[in-house]
C-alpha positions, 0 to 999 in steps of 0.5 A: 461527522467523524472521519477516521483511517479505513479498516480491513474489519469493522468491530464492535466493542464493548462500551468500556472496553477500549478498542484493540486497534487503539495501539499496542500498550492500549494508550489514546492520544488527543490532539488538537488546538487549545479549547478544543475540548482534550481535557474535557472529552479526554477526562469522560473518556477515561471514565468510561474505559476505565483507565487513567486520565493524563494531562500532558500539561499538568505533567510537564509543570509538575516536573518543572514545579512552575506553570506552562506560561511561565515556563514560555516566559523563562525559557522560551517555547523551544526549551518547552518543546524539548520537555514536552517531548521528554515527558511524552515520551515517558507518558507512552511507555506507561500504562494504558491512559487517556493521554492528553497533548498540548495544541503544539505537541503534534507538531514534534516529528520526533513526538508523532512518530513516538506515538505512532509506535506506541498508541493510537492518535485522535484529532479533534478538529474544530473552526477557527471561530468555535476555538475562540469562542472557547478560549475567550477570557481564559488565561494560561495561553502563552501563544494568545498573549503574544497579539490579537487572538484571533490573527493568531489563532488563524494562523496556527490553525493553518500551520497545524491542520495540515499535520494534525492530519496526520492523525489515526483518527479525526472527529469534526467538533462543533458546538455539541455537548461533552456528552455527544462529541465523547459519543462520537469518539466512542462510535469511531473508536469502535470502528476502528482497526488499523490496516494490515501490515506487511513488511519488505526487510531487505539488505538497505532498504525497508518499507511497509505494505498497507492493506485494508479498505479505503486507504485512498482517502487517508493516502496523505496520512499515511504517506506525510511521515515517508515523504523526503519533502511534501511534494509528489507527482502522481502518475496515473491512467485516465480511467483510474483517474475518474475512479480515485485521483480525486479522493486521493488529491483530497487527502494530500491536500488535507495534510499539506501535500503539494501534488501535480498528474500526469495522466497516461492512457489505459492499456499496456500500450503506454509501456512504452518508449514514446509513453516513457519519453512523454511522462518524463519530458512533462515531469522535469517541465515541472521543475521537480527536485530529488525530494519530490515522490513519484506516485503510481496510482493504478495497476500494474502498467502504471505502477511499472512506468511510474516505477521506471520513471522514478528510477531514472528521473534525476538518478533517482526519486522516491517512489510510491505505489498504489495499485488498484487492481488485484494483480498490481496488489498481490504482484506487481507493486511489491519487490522493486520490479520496475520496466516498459515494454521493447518491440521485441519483448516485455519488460526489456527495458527497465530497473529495480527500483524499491518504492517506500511504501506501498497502500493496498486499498482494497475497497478499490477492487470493487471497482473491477470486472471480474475479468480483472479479478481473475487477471489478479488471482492467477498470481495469488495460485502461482504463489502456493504452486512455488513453495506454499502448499497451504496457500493452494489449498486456501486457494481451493476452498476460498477462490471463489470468494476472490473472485466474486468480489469478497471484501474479507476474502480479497484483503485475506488474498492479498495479504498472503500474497504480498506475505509470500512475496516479500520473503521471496524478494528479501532472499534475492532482491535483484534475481542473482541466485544461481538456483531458485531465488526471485526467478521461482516467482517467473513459474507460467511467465515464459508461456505467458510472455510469449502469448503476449507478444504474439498477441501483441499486448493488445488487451486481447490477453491480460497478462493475468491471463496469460500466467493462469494459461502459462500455469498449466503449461508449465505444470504439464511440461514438468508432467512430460519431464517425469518431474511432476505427477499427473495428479498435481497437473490434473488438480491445478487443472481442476482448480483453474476451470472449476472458476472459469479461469484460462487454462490452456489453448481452448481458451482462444479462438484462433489457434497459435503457432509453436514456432512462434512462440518459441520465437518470442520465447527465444528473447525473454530477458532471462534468457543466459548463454542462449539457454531459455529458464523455466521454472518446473515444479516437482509438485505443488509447492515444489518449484525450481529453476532450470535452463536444461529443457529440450526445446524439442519437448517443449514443441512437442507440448505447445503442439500436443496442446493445440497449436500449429506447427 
C-alpha cells in the first residue's frame, strides 16, 4: 500500500513521463534501508523515464578510488558522511536522474533540506525481517559487520524510520516483484503534485503556508524540518478533536514527534480569561521547554488562544497553525494576529505572534455546514473589495463553488485569499501605517465587532457572519459619504444575497439598537484619540482608512437600515 503527501489535483502522466510535481530539476531521490531494493527499482525506473540511473554509492567510491567498506575502515563513518553529503550535493545540481542514496544518507539534516530544495524524495519502506532476508550472505555492509545483523538492524530501523518519514513520498515494500513494487512507484508518482505554496516574507521572520488536500495526515512530514526540537502541544476544540486530532497524532508519531492535547470547548466562549488561565496553567504542568511548539488545530478561536498561548508562554514559543474552517484558512491563521476576548470587547487582550508554518488542509473543509463556508467566504469578498478588483470578480463567477463545497474551487480561494493577505501583512506587520497598511484588512470589521457583542458572541452570529453584514454597511456608509457609487453598493449587495449570505438587518429577527452598537463601537481597540476608524471604499478595490467620520452619519445609517433608536 502506498502512501504518499496529499495533493491539490491529481494528474495522470504519461508512462514515461516523470511526474512535474517530482521537483524543479526533475531529479527522483530513493531512500531506504540497505536491501530494500534502490538500486534494483531505481535502475528499472530510470528505464522507464528514460533518464539516467545514479548510485550515490558507486559515486563516492569512484571519487574515493576505494570501496564504502574500506572507506569505514580508514577513516570512519563521519568522514563518509561528510563525502556522502559533498557528493549528493553535486549529484542534485545535475540533470534529471534517478538518484539513489545510502541507508544513512537521510539522515544528513544538511542532505535532506538539499533534497527538499532540489528534487523530490521516495521512501521505500520495508520490515525488519524482509530487510534481512535481502541482505543475508551479501558483503559490503560495514554497519552489519559491527554485531549481530539483526540487533543491528533493528536498531537502525528504529532510529531511522522516524526521519525517513520525513519523506515526499512513502511506499510499503514487501515480498512483491521488482516489476510490481516499480509499479507502485509509478502509480504514486503519478498522483503526485506537492501543495500549493504560499510565502509570508517579512522584515525577520518567514515561513510557508501550505495548501492542498490531506495535509493532516502527513503533518509530521511537513512540520519535523521547522520544529526547534520534536516536541509539541497540540491545542484544540473537542469537536475538532473527533474530527482530525487522531490522523494528526498518526503522522507526528510516524516521524518521531513527541505530542501532548489540551482540549478546550468549541465556541467563541473559550476565548477568554478563565479559558486562556486553564490552557496555560495545563501547559507548564506539562513541563515544557522553549523548544516545545504549540500547535493550534482548529478554527479561528483556537487558532487565536493557541497563538496567545504561545506568545506569552516562557516569553515566547514556536507556534503552528492548522486551521480547519474556511475562515481561519484564508484570515486568521495568517499574519501573526493572536488574542482573547475582554468583557468589553473582541480581541482586546492579545499579541503578534507569527507562527513557522501554516497547513491549509483542504480536505478538512468538507467537514463543514455550509454555514461555516459562508462564515469563511465573506473574508475571501472583503479582500478583492480592498484592493483587488479581479479577486471580486472571481468571487462573481465562482462563489457558488465555494460555497458548495468545491474542492478545486476552496483550494483556488484559499490560496488567493492567503496570496492577498501575505502582501498586505508583509507592508505593515504590526498595523502601524499612518494611512492604510494592515487596517485596510478591518473593512466591515467595526459593524461587525459591534454586532457581536451586542449578541454576546453567543453563536448566534459567526463573526463570519458578522463581516459579510459589516460589508455592507460599511459600503453603504461611503455610499452616504459621497465616496463610493451606488452601483458598487448595489453590486456587492447583489453578490452577497444572490448566495444567501447576510447582508444587512433583515437577516435578524429581532431588531437592534444604534446606540448600542455605537456604544460597543466606542471601544474597538483601533479606537485612537477617541476617534473610531472605518475603513471606507471609493469603490470596489478602492479601500482606505479614516477617523473623520460623523457619528451623526453613521446613526443615521444603522437607523436608516433598520435599527432602533
Amino acid at each position: 500500500m502506498s502512501r504518499l503527501p496529499s495533493n491539490p489535483t491529481s494528474v495522470s502522466m504519461p508512462a514515461a513521463a516523470l511526474p512535474s510535481g517530482v521537483g524543479p530539476s526533475r531529479i527522483l531521490v530513493l531512500i531506504g534501508m540497505m536491501g530494500v531494493g534502490k538500486t534494483t527499482v531505481g535502475r528499472r525506473l530510470a528505464q522507464i523515464y528514460g533518464i539516467p540511473f545514479v548510485d550515490a554509492d558507486a559515486e563516492i567510491e569512484r571519487a574515493a578510488g576505494c570501496t564504502i567498506s574500506e572507506i569505514f575502515a580508514r577513516h570512519g563513518e563521519n568522514a563518509f558522511r561528510v563525502g556522502e553529503r559533498r557528493v549528493i550535493k553535486r549529484l542534485l545540481q545535475g540533470p534529471p536522474c534517478i538518484l539513489a542514496t545510502g541507508g544513512g544518507a537521510w539522515m544528513d539534516a544538511e542532505t535532506r533540506r538539499l533534497v527538499r530544495m532540489h528534487a523530490c524524495s521516495l521512501w521505500l519502506r520495508a520490515p525488519v525481517h524482509v530487510l534481512l532476508k535481502r541482505v543475508h550472505g551479501r558483503g559490503g555492509r560495514p554497519l552489519l559487520a559491527q554485531g549481530d545483523p539483526k540487533e543491528i538492524m533493528s536498531r537502525l530501523v528504529g532510529l531511522r524510520y522516524p526521519v525517513y518519514a520525513e519523506a515526499d513520498v512513502i511506499i510499503d515494500c514487501g515480498d512483491e516483484t521488482v516489476e510490481q513494487g516499480v509499479r507502485r512507484v509509478q502509480e504514486a508518482l503519478s498522483e503526485l503534485q506537492k501543495p500549493l505554496t504560499v510565502p509570508v516574507t517579512l522584515a525577520s521572520h518567514h515561513y510557508d503556508v501550505l495548501i492542498g488536500p490531506d495535509l493532516i495526515s502527513r503533518a509530521g512530514a511537513w512540520l519535523a524540518p521547522h520544529l526547534p526540537q520534536k516536541r509539541v502541544v497540540v491545542v484544540t476544540d473537542n469537536i475538532v478533536a473527533e474530527l482530525h486530532l487522531p490522523r494528526l497524532l498518526n503522522s507526528f508519531a510516524e516521524t518521531g514527534i513527541q505530542a501532548d492535547v489540551i482540549a478546550v470547548a468549541g465556541g467563541e466562549e473559550s476565548k477568554s480569561l478563565t479559558c486562556y488561565a486553564q490552557v496555560m496553567t495545563q501547559l507548564l504542568e506539562l513541563g515544557i521547554e522553549r523548544g516545545t511548539t504549540i500547535v493550534a488545530l482548529g478554527g479561528g478561536v483556537v487558532g487565536d488562544l493557541a497563538g496567545f498561548v504561545a506568545a506569552t508562554a516562557l516569553r515566547g514559543l514556536p507556534f503552528v497553525q492548522i486551521p480547519t474552517t474556511l475562515l481561519s484558512q484564508v484570515d486568521s491563521s495568517v499574519g501573526g494576529k493572536t488574542g482573547i476576548n475582554a468583557p468589553s470587547g473582541k480581541n482586546l487582550i492579545g499579541a503578534f505572534h507569527q507562527p513557522i508554518a501554516v497547513l491549509a488542509d483542504s480536505s478538512a473543509l468538507a467537514t463543514l455546514p455550509r454555514r461555516q463556508r459562508i462564515a469563511g467566504y465573506a473574508e475571501i469578498v472583503k479582500s478583492g473589495m480592498i484592493s483587488d478588483p479581479e479577486l471580486f470578480a472571481w468571487c462573481e463567477a465562482h462563489g457558488a463553488d465555494v460555497l458548495d463545497g468545491d474542492p478545486a474551487a476552496l483550494v483556488d480561494a484559499v490560496q488567493k485569499a492567503c496570496v492577498f493577505k501575505a502582501a498586505v501583512v508583509a507592508a505593515d506587520e504590526r498595523e502601524q501605517a499612518k494611512q492604510g497598511g494592515r487596517a485596510l484588512l478591518n473593512l466591515g470589521h467595526t459593524f461587525a465587532h459591534a454586532l457581536e457583542a451586542e449578541l454576546g458572541y453567543d453563536g448566534r452570529l459567526l463573526h463570519g457572519e458578522a463581516v459579510s453584514i459589516g460589508l455592507h454597511l460599511a459600503t453603504a456608509l461611503s455610499v452616504r459619504l459621497g465616496l463610493a457609487p451606488v452601483a458598487d453598493l448595489e453590486r456587492v449587495d447583489a453578490h452577497l444575497r444572490k448566495l444567501a449570505m447576510p447582508a444587512g438587518f433583515d437577516w435578524f429577527e429581532t431588531p437592534f439598537s444604534a446606540a448600542a452598537l455605537l456604544a460597543h463601537m466606542s471601544h474597538d481597540k483601533k479606537m485612537r484619540d477617541g476617534l473610531i476608524s472605518f475603513v471606507l471604499l471609493r469603490g470596489i478595490g478602492q479601500a482606505f482608512t479614516s477617523r473623520n467620520v460623523p457619528m451623526d452619519t453613521v446613526r443615521e445609517l444603522l437607523l436608516d437600515e433598520g435599527c432602533s433608536g
